[in-house]
C-alpha positions as a Markdown table, in Angstrom:
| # | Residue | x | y | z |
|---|---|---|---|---|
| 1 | Unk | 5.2 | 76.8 | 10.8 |
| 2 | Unk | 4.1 | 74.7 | 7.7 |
| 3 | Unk | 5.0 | 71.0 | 6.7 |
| 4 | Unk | 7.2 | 71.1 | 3.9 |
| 5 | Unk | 6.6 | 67.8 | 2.0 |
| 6 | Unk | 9.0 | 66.3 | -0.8 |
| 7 | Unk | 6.9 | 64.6 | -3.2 |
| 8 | Unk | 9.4 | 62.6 | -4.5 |
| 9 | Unk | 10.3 | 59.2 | -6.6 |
| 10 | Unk | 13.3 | 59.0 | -8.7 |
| 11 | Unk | 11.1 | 56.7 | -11.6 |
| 12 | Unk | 9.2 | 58.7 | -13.9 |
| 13 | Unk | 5.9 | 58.2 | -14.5 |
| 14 | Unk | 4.5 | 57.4 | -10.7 |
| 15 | Unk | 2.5 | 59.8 | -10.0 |
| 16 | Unk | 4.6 | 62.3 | -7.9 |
| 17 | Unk | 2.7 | 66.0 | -10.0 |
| 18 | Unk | -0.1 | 64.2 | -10.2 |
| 19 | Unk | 0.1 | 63.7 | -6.2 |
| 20 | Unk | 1.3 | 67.2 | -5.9 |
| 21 | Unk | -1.1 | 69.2 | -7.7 |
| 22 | Unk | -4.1 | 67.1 | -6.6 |
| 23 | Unk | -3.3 | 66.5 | -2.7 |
| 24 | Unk | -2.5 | 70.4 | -2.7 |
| 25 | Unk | -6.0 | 72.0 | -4.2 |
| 26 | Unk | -7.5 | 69.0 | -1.8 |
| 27 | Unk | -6.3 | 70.6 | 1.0 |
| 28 | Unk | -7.2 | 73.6 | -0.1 |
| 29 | Unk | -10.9 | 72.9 | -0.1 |
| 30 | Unk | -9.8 | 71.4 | 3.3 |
| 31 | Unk | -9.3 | 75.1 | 4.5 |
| 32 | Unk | -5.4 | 74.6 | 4.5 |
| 33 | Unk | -3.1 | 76.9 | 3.4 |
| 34 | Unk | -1.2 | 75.5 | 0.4 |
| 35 | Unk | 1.9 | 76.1 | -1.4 |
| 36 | Unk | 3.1 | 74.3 | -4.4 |
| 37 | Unk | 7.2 | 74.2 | -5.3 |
| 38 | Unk | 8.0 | 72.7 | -8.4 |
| 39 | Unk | 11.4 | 72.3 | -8.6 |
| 40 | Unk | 11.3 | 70.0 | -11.9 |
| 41 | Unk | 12.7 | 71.9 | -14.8 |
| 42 | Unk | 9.4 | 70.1 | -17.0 |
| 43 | Unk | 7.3 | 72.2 | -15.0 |
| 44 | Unk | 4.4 | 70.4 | -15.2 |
| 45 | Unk | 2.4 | 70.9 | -11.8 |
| 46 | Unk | 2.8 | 74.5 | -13.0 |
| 47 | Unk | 0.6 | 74.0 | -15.9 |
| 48 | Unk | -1.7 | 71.8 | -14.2 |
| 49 | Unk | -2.1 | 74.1 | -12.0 |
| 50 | Unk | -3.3 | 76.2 | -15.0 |
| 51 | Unk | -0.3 | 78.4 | -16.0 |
| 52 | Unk | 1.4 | 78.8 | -19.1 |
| 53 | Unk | 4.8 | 77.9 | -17.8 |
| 54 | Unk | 6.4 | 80.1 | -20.9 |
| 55 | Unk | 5.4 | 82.7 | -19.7 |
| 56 | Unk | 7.1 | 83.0 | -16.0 |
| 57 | Unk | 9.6 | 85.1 | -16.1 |
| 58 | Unk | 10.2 | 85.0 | -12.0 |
| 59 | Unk | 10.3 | 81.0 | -10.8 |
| 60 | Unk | 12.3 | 78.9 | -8.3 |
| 61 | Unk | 15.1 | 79.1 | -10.7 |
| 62 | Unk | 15.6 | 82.7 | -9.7 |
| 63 | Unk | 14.9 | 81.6 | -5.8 |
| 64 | Unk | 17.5 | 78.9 | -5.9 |
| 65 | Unk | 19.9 | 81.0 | -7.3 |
| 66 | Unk | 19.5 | 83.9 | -4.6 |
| 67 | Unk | 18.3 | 86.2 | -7.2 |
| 68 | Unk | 14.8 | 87.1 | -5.5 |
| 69 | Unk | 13.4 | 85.8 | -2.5 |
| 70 | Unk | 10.6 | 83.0 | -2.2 |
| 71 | Unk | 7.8 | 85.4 | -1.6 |
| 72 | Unk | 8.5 | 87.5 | -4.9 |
| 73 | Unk | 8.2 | 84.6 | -6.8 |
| 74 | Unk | 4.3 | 82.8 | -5.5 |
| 75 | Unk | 2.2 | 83.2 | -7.4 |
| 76 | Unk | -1.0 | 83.9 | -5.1 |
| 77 | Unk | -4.5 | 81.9 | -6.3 |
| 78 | Unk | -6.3 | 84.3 | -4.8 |
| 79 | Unk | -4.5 | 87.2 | -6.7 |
| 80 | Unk | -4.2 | 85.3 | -9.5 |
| 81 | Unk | -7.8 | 85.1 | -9.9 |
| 82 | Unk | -7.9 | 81.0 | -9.4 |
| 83 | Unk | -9.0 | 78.8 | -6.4 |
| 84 | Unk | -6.7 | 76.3 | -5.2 |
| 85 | Unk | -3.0 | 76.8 | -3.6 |
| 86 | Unk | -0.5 | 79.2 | -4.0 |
| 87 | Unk | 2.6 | 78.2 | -6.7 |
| 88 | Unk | 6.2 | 79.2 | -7.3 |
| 89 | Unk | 6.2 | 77.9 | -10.5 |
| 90 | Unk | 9.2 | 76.4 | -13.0 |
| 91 | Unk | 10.1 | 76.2 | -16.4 |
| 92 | Unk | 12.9 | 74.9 | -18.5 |
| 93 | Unk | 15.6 | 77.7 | -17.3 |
| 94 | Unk | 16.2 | 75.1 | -13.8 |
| 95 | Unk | 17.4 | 73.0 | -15.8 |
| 96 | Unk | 20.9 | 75.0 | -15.5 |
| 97 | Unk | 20.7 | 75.1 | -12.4 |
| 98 | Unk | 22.5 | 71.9 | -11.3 |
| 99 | Unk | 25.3 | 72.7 | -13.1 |
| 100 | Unk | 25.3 | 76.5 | -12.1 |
| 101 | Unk | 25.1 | 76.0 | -8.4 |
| 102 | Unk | 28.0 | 73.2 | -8.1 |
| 103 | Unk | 30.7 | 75.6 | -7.3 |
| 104 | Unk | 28.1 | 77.9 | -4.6 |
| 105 | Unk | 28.3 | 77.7 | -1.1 |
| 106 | Unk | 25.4 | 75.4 | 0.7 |
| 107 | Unk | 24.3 | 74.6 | -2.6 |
| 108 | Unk | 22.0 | 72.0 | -0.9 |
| 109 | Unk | 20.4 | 74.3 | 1.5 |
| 110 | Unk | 19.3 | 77.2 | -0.8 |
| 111 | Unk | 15.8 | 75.9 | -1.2 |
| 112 | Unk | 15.7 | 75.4 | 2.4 |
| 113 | Unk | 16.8 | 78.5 | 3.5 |
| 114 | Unk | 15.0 | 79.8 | 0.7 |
| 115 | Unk | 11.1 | 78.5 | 2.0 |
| 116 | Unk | 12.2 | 79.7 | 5.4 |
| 117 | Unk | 10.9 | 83.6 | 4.6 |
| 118 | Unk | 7.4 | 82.0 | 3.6 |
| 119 | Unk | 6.8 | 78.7 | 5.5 |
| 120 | Unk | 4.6 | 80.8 | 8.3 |
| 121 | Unk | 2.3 | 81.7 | 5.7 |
| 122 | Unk | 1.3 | 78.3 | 5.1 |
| 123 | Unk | -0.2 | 74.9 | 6.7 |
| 124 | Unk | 1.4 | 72.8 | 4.2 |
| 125 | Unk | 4.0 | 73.0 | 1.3 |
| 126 | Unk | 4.1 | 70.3 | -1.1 |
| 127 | Unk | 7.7 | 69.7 | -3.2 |
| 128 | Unk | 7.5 | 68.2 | -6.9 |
| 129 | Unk | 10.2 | 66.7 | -7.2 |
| 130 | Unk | 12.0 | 65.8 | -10.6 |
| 131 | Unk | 12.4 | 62.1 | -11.9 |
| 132 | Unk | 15.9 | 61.9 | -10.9 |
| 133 | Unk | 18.3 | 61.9 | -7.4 |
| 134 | Unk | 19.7 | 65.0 | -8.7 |
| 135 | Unk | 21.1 | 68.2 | -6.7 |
| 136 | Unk | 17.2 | 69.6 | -7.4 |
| 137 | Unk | 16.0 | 66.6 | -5.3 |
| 138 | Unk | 18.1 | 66.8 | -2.7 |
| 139 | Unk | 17.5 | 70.6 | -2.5 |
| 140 | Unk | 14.0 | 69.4 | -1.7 |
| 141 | Unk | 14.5 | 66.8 | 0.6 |
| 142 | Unk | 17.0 | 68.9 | 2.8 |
| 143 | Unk | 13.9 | 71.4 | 3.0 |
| 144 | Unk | 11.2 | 68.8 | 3.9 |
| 145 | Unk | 10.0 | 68.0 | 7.0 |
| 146 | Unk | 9.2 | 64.1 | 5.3 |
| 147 | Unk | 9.5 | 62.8 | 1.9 |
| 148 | Unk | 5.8 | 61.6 | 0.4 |
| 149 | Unk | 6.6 | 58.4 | -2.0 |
| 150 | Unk | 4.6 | 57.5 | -4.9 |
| 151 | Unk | 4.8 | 53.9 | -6.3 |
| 152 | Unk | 2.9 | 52.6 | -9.5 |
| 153 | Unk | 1.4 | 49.6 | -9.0 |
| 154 | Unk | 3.6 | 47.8 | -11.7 |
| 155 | Unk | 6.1 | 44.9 | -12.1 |
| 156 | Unk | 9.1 | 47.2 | -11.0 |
| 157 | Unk | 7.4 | 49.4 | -8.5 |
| 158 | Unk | 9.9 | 48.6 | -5.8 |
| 159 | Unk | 12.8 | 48.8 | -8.5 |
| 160 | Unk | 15.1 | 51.7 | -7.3 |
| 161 | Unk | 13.2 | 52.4 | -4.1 |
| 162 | Unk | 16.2 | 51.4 | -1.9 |
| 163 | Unk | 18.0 | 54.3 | -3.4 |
| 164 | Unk | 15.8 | 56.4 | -2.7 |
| 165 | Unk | 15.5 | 55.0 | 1.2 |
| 166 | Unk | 19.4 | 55.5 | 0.8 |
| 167 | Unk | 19.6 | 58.8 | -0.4 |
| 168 | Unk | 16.7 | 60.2 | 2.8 |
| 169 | Unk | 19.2 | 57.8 | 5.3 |
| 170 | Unk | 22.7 | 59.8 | 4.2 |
| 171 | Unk | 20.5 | 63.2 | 4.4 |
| 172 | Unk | 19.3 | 62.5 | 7.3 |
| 173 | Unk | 22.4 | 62.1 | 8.8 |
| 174 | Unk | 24.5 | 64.5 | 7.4 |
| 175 | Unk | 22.4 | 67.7 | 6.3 |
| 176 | Unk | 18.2 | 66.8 | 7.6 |
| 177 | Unk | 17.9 | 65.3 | 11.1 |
| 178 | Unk | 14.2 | 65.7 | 11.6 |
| 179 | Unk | 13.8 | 64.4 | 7.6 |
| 180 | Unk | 10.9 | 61.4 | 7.8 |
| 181 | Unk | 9.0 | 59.3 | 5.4 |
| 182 | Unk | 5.7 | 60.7 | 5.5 |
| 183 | Unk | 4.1 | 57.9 | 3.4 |
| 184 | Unk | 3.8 | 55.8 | 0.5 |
| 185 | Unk | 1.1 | 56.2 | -1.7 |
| 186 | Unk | 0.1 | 53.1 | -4.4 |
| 187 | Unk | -1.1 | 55.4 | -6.9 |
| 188 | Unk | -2.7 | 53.8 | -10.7 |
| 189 | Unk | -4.2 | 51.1 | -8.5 |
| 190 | Unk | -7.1 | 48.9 | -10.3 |
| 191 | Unk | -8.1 | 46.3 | -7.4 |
| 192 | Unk | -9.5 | 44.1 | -10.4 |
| 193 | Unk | -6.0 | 43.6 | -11.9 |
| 194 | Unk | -4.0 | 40.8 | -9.9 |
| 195 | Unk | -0.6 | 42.4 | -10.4 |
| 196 | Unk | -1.5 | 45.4 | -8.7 |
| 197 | Unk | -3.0 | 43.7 | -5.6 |
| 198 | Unk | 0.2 | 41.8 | -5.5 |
| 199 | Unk | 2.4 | 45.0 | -5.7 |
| 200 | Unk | -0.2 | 46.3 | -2.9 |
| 201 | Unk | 0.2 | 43.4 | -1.0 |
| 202 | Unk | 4.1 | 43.5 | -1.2 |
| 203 | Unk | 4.7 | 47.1 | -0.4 |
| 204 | Unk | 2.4 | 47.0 | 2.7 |
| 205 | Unk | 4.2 | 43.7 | 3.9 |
| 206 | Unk | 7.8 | 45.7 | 3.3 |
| 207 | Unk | 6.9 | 48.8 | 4.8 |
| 208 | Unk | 3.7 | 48.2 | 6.8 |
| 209 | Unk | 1.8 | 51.4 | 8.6 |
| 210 | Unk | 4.0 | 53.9 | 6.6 |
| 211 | Unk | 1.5 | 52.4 | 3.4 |
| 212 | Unk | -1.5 | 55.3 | 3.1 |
| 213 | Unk | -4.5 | 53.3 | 3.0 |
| 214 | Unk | -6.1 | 55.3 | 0.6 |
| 215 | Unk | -4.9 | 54.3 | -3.1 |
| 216 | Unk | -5.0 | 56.4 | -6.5 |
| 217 | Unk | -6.7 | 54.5 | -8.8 |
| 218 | Unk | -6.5 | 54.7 | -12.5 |
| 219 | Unk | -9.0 | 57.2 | -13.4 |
| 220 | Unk | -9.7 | 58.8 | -16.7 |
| 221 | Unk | -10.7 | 61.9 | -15.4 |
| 222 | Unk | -7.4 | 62.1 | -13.4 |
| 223 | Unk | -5.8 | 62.0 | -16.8 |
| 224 | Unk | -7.9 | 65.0 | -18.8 |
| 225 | Unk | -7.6 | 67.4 | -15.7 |
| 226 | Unk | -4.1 | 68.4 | -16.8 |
| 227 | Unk | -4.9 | 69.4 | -20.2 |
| 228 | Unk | -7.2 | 71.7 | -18.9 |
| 229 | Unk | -4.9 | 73.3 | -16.7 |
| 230 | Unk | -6.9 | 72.4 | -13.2 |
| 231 | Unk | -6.3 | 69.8 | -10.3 |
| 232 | Unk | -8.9 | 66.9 | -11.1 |
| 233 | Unk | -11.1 | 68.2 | -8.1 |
| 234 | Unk | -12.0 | 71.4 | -9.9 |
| 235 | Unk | -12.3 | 69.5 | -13.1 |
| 236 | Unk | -14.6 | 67.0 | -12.0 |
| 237 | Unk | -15.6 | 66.7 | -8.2 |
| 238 | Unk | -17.3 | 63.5 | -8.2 |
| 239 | Unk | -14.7 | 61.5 | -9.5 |
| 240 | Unk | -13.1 | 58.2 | -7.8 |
| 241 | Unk | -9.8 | 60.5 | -8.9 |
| 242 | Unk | -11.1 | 63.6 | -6.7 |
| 243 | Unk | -12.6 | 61.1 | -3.8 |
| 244 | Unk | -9.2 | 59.6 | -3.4 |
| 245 | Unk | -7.2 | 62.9 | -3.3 |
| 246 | Unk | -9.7 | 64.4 | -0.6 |
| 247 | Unk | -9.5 | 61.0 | 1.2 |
| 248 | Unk | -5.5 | 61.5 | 1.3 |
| 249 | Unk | -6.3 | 64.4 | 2.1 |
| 250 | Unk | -7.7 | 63.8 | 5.1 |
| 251 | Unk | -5.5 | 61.0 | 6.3 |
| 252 | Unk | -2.6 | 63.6 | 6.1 |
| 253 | Unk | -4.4 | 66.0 | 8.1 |
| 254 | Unk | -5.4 | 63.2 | 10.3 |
| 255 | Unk | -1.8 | 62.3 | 11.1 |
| 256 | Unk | -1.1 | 65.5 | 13.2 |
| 257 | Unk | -1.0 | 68.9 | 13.1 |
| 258 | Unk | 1.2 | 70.9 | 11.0 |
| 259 | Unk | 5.4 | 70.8 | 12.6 |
């Protein structure tokens, strides 16, 4: 059965589809089977992982809403012509979806029971999460096996993070027992910059061996990769951006086997 992962930090601007769609097509050239869910209506790690989001007329919107089943709606790389991890892709029609699925039954365990139907097909399945604590997020995080945790390395990195801790606590207890922080990742690091050594410094003190060692740092290349519809590793393989994704990579892997 695969790890379902919730890639998820309620500030914008962290990281979290960047981490998505870059730790996923690393694994991949790891030999893992991948799956990426993006449950963010922006659907951004569906473009950078090089579809035209428009254009997706079956997405999670239609899984979370019981219309079609989670395998109808992956969209295969290998099928699809593209090398990298399978997708069940978004667009701007979940954003209704909040609103729509108030009054329906469970309507924090449809994604869960949802990725049930597919998760033996896979070694790992990464969760974009949107920029909010919304019902979308907490779809995700009552499907995950752990919640992965971008931080920027800014001023107000740790700014709203005890929310977050808060939100994974109450699902734990009341809807996710076997829910875990898988890690948290310092992502737009730049080791020459003293703020960002003390924002290292400061998470690793708070939440010690739960800190990946391996940082994201701020890498141009990182930053064209998604205008060319491709996970930086594809885009351009010697990067520090691509040898810090494959060195998550393997410190995920590293951790243990697939639950």
């Amino acid at each position: 059965m695969g790890k379902v992962i919730a890639v998820t930090n309620q500030k914008g601007g962290v990281g979290k589809t960047t981490t998505s769609v870059n730790l996923a097509a690393a694994l991949a050239v790891g030999e893992q089977r991948v799956l990426v869910v993006d449950i963010d209506p922006q659907g951004n790690a569906t473009m950078g992982l090089g579809y035209d989001k428009k254009a997706q007329e079956t997405t999670v919107y239609q899984v979370l809403m019981g219309e079609v089943p989670a395998q109808e709606a992956v969209l295969s790389a290998a099928q699809e012509g593209q090398g990298g991890p399978d997708l069940i892709p978004s667009n701007s029609n979940l954003s209704g979806a909040e609103i729509e699925l108030v009054d329906q039954d469970s309507r924090e365990r449809r994604l869960r029971r949802a990725l049930a139907d597919v998760q033996d097909q896979y070694d790992y399945i990464l969760i974009d999460c949107p920029p909010s604590l919304n019902l979308l997020t907490v779809n995700a995080l009552v499907a995950a096996h752990s919640a992965l945790i971008p931080i920027q390395c800014e001023y107000y990195a740790l700014e709203g993070l005890s929310q977050l801790m808060d939100v994974i606590q109450r699902i734990r207890r009341k809807a996710n027992p076997e829910l875990r922080i898988e890690g948290l990742l310092l992502t737009m690091y730049d080791s020459r910059n003293n703020l960002a050594n003390q924002v290292s410094d400061e998470v690793r003190e708070h939440f010690g061996r739960k800190v990946y060692e391996t940082t994201i740092p701020r890498n141009v290349r990182l930053g064209e990769a998604p205008s060319f519809g491709m996970p930086v590793i594809y885009y351009d393989a010697l990067c520090r951006g691509s040898e810090s994704y494959l060195d998550l990579a393997n410190e995920l892997m590293d951790a243990g086997v697939p639950a």
